[in-house]
Phi, psi and omega in degrees: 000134161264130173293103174231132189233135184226153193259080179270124161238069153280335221019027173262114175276327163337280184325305204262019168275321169314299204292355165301282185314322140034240186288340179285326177245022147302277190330325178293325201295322183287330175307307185282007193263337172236011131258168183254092160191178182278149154235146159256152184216117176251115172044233205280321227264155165220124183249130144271124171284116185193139169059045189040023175231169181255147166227138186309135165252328186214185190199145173170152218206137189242175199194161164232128188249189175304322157219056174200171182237170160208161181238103150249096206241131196236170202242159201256151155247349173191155165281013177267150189039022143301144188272027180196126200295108151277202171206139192234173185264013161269341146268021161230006166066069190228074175344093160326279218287333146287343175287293174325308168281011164242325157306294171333292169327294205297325172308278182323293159344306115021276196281297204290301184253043169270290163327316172292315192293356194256321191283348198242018183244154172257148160002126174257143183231000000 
């Protein structure tokens, strides 16, 4: 599986649930930016459709601990011995490690002009 795993120490679990979803639908986008097929995104998870069945593609769960909130959300690369019909992104030709690196680039950015946007507007009085 590739692994992404982030940190917030806000403690607000809403917010980072916002930034989960996120980060799940950058990952449908670049995904679907290297196939020729729909990804579905049911809440945090993303699934394919193929051969009329649905198959799990991720799994990911956002969370809080004491003095932090966190997200890990992992992408499947092969299919052996799961217990629920998956898809992995080696049977969608899809380079982990590029992939990875382009969610990341594309998060951060993200994260980065979410952060400006927040920071350039003044005050309502």
């Amino acid at each position: 599986m590739v692994h992404f795993i982030a940190e917030f120490f806000s403690r607000d679990l809403e917010k980072t649930v916002y930034l989960q979803r996120l980060l799940i639908v950058i990952a449908k986008e670049v995904i679907e930016n290297r196939i020729k097929g729909k990804i579905t995104r049911k809440g945090d998870d993303l699934h394919v459709i193929q051969e009329n069945n649905l198959k799990k593609l991720s799994v990911s769960i956002a969370t809080a601990s004491v003095n932090s909130t966190l997200i890990h959300a992992r992408f499947n690369i092969k299919t052996e011995d799961t217990p629920v019909p998956t898809i992995g992104l080696e049977e969608l030709e899809i380079d982990p490690l590029s992939f990875a690196q382009e969610v990341l680039e594309r998060y951060t950015q993200e994260i980065q002009d979410i952060w400006i946007a927040r920071c350039k507007v003044r005050p309502v009085h």
